[in-house]
N, C-alpha and C positions, 0 to 999 in steps of 0.2 A: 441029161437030154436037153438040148435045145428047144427054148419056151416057142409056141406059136405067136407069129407076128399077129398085133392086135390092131383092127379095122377101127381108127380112131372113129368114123361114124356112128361104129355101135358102144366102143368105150367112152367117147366124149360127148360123143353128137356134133362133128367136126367133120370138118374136110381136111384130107394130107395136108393141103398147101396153107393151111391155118395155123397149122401148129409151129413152132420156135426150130428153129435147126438147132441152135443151140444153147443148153441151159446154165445157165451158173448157179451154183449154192454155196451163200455161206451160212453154214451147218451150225448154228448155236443153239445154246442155252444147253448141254450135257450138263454143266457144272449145278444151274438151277434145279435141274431135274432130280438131283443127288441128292442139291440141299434140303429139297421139298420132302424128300420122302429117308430125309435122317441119314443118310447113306454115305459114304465117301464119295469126292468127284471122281475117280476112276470110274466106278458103278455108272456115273450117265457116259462116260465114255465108250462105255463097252456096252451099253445099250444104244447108243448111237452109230458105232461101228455095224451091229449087229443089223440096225435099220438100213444101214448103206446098202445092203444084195436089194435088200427091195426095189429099193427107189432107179439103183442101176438095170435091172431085170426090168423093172415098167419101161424105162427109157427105150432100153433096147427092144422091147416088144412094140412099142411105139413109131418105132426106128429113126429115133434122132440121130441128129449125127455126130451131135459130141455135148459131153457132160463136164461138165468142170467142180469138182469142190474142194471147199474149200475147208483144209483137213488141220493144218498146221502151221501159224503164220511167223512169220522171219522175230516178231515180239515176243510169242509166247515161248522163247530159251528162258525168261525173266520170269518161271512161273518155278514152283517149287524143285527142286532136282528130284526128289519121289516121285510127284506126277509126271513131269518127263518124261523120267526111267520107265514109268509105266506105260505113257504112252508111245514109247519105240519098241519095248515089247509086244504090246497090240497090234502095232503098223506088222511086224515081222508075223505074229500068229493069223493077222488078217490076210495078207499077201500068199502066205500059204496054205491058210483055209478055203480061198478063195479062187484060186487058181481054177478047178476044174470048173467050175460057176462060171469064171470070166471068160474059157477056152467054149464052152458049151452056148456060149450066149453071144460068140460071134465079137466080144468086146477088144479092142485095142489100149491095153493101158500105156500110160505114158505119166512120167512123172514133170510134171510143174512148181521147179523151187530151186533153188542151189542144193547141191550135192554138197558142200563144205560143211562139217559141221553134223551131216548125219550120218548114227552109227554104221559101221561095217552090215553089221546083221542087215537093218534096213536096206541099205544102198545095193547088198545082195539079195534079197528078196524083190525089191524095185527091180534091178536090172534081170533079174530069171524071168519075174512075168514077164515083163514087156519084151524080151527077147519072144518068148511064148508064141505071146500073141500079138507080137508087130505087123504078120501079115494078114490076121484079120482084118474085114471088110467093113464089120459091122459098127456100132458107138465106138466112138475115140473119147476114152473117157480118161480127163486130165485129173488125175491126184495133186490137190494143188502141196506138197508139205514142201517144210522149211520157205515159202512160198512168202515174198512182199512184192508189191507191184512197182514198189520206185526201186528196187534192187533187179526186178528183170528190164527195167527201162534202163537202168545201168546198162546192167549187161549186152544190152544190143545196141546202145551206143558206144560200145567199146569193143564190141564185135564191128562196126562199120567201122570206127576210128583205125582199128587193125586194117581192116581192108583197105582204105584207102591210105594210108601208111606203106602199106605191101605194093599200092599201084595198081590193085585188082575192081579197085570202085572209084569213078571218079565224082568230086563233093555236088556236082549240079544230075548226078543221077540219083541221089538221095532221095525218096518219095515217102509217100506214107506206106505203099506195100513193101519197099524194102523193110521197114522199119520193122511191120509187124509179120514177114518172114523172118524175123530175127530173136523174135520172143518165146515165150515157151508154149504156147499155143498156135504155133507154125502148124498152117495145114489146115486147120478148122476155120469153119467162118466166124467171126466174133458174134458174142453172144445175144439172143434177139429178148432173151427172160431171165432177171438175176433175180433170185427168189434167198430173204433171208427171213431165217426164222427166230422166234422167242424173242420179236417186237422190236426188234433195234434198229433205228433210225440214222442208219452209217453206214459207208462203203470199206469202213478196216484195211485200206492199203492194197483193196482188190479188182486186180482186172483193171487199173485206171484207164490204159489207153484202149483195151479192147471193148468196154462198156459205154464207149461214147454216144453212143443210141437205143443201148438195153432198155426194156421194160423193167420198173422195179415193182417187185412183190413182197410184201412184207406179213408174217403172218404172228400171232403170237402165239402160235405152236408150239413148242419146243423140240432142239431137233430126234430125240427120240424118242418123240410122240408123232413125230411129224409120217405120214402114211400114203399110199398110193392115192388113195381120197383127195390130199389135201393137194396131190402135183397133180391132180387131175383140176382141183378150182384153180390152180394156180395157173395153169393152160388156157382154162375156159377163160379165165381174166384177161391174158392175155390176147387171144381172141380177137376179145370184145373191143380190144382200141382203135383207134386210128393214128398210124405211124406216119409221121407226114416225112422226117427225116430232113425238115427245114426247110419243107415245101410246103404251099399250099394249097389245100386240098378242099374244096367243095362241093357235099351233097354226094360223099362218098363212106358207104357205108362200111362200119368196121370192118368187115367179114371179106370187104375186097382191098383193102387200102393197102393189101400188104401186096396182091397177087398184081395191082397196081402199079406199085414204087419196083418190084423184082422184074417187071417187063425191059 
């Protein structure tokens, strides 16, 4: 059954036009979580997986417009072949556990990363959802896996090189929205909250080009501890700033600076 949209007034004490269109997460510390409590790192895996319907279902009750995490990045192939293996078994048991959750919640998934490289199972469970629920209206929530940010700015520089190669672009129509029509978050507005968790003070090859004016939140969380609680301070924080976006701004209180710059 589809969650009831939630009145950010009474869940945040917000107004709609305060809140992020759109959020990014990178999802760490599973591994810590494992090591803290004796356990294999699969076990934070699969407790951090289990936290994603949360955090997706807030979203969507919230009704942002697109989620982005970040699940699996283009480095971690360099990580044991065990954990691997285990973690593309996950991605396939999540994708199909998940399904009715995502159809019921209004959600659009889409996968965010090269396809080369991941297994069959995955790339088939990837492509059923999103088939699913392509025409969904509701969250566009980007799965970022096999996912680097300097291998999708490849990629769409070599998506345009094609085009104008072919004769269908010419080089002085090149702008910034061509650009970021071309990347794997085509269609979403880049992200206004990147929230990373379990204290780490780095951007890991993520979102470079579409992060260029995100708010950053840094929590030491870990991600599957991390809870509807903590993307609610994580909002409020957001909130609270004033985005000038390389303007300046005077004697303009947080809570308008956004409703402001969007005019």
């Amino acid at each position: 059954m589809r969650e009831t949209p939630l009145d950010p007034r009474e869940e945040l004490g917000l107004e709609r036009e305060q809140l992020p269109r759109h959020i990014a997460i990178i999802m760490d510390g599973n591994g810590r979580w494992a090591n803290l409590r004796n356990q294999p790192r699969i076990h934070g895996h699969i407790e951090g997986a289990a936290n994603v319907r949360e955090i997706i279902t807030h979203c969507a009750r919230l009704k942002i417009d697109a989620l982005t995490l970040y699940s699996f990045s283009s480095e971690n192939w360099t990580r044991p072949k065990k954990e691997i293996d285990a973690l593309m078994d996950l991605y396939v048991e999540y994708l199909i556990k998940e399904r009715e959750e995502i159809m019921a919640n209004d959600v659009c998934l889409i996968q965010a990363g090269r396809r080369q490289g991941l297994p069959e199972a995955v790339l088939r469970e990837l492509d059923t959802t999103h088939s699913l629920s392509k025409n969904n209206k509701g969250l566009k929530l980007f799965l970022a896996i096999n996912y680097g940010a300097r291998d999708e700015i490849v990629d769409a520089v070599r998506a345009i090189a094609c085009e104008v190669k072919a004769g269908e672009l010419e080089p002085d129509a090149i702008h910034e929205t061509c650009i970021s029509d071309r990347l794997y978050t085509a269609g979403a507005p880049d992200p206004d909250l990147l929230i990373r968790t379990a204290g780490e003070m780095r951007i890991s090859n993520f979102l470079l080009w579409q992060i260029s004016y995100a708010e950053f939140y840094v929590t030491d969380v870990l991600w599957p501890d991390f809870r509807q609680a903590d993307l609610n301070d994580a909002i409020r924080a957001y909130a609270n700033r004033v985005r000038r976006f390389g303007t300046v701004l005077t004697d303009v209180p947080a809570r308008e600076s956004r409703a402001k710059l969007d005019k």
